[in-house]
C-alpha positions as CSV (number, residue, x, y, z in Angstrom):
1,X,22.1,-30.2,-9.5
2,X,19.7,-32.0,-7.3
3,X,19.5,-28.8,-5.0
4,X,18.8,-26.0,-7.2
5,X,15.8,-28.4,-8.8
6,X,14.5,-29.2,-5.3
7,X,14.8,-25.2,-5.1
8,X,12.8,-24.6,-8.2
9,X,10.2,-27.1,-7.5
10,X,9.7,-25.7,-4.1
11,X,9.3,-22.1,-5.1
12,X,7.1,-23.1,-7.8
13,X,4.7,-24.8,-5.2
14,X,5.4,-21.6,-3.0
15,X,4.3,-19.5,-5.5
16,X,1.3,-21.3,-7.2
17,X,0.0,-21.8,-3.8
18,X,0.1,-18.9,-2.4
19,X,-0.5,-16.9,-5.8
20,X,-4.3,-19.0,-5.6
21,X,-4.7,-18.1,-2.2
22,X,-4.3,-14.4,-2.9
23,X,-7.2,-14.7,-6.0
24,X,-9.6,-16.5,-4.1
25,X,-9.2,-13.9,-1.5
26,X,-9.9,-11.2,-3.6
27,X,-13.0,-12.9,-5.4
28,X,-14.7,-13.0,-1.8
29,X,-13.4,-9.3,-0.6
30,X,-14.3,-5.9,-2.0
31,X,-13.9,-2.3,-0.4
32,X,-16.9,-0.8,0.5
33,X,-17.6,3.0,1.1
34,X,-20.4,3.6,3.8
35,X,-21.9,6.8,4.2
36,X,-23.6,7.1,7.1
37,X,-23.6,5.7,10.5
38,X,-25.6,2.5,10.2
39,X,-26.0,-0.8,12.4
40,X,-25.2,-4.6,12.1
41,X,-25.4,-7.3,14.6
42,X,-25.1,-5.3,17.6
43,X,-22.5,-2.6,16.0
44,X,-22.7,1.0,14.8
45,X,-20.6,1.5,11.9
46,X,-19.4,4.7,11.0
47,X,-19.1,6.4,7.9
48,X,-15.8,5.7,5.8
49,X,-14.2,2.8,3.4
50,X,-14.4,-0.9,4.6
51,X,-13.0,-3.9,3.4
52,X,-15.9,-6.3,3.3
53,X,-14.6,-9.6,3.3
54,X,-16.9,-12.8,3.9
55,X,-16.1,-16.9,4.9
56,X,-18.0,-19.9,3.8
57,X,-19.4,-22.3,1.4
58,X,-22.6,-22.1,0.0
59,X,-24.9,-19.1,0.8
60,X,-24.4,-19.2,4.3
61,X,-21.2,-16.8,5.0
62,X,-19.3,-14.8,7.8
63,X,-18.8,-11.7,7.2
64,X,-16.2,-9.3,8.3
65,X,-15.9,-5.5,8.0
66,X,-12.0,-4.3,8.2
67,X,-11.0,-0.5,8.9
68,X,-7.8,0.7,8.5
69,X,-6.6,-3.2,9.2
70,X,-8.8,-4.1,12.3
71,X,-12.1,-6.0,12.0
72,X,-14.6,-3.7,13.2
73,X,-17.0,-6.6,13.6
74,X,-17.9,-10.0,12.2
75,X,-21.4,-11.3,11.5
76,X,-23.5,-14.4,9.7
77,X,-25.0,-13.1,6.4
78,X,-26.4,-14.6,3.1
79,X,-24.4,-14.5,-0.6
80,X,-26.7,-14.6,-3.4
81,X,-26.3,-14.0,-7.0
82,X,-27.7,-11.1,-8.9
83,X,-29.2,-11.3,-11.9
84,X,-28.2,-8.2,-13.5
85,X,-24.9,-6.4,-12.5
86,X,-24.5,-3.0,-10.9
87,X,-22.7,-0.6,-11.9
88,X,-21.1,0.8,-8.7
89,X,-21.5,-0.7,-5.3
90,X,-24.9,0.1,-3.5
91,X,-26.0,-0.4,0.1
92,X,-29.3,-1.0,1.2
93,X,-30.8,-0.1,4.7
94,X,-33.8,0.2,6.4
95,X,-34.6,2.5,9.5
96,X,-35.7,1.5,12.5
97,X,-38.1,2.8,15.3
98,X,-35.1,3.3,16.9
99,X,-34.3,6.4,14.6
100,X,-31.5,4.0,13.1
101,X,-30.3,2.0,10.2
102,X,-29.7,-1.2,9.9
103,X,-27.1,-2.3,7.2
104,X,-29.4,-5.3,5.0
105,X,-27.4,-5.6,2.0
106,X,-24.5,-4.5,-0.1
107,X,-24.5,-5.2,-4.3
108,X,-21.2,-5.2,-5.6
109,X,-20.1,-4.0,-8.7
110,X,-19.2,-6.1,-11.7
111,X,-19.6,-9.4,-9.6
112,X,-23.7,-10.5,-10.2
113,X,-23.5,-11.0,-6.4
114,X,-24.5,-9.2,-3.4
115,X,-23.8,-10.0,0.5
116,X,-27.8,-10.0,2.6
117,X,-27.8,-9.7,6.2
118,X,-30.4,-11.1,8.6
119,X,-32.4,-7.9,10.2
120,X,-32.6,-10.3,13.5
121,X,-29.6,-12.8,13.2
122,X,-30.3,-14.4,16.8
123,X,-33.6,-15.2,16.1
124,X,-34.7,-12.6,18.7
């Protein structure tokens, strides 16, 4: 008797654990579709889908783009809230003299938040 209640108890830990793990993961991760090739940090990133999925407390967050299961690259960025929410996800960029983009922000859908990143992170 003692057993199969230790059993229960244990996988009802197991499972309310790891089942709040897995939603706070996916209320700071979102899949992100870039079009063209644009830069962040000192990566090019190429067009396709990317989980965008960022660390931290506060405003002040890591951020790391996935591809097909490998982190293409990880870099510091800003969370901030939106006071309206958009409708699909958008990406803002600016070009460069360079003849590049640079990646500055990304709104996402139905969340009233949006992921800004520093045009010159190391203060350069």
């Amino acid at each position: 008797m003692k057993t199969s209640y230790f059993k229960a108890v244990l996988s009802l830990t197991c499972l309310l654990g790891f089942g709040g793990n897995a939603y706070a993961a996916r209320d700071n991760a979102r899949s992100v579709e870039i079009f063209d090739v644009v830069q962040i940090g000192n990566t090019e990133l190429k067009p396709g889908n990317y989980k965008v999925e960022w660390q931290g407390t506060g405003t002040a967050v890591q951020v790391s783009f996935q591809q097909n299961g490998k982190t293409v690259v990880t870099v510091p960025g800003t969370l901030k809230m939106n006071d309206d929410q958009v409708t699909q996800d958008a990406t803002a960029t600016e070009a460069t003299s360079a003849g590049t983009s640079t990646l500055k922000e990304i709104d996402f859908r139905h969340l009233k938040k949006a992921l800004v990143f520093d045009r010159n992170p190391a203060g350069i």
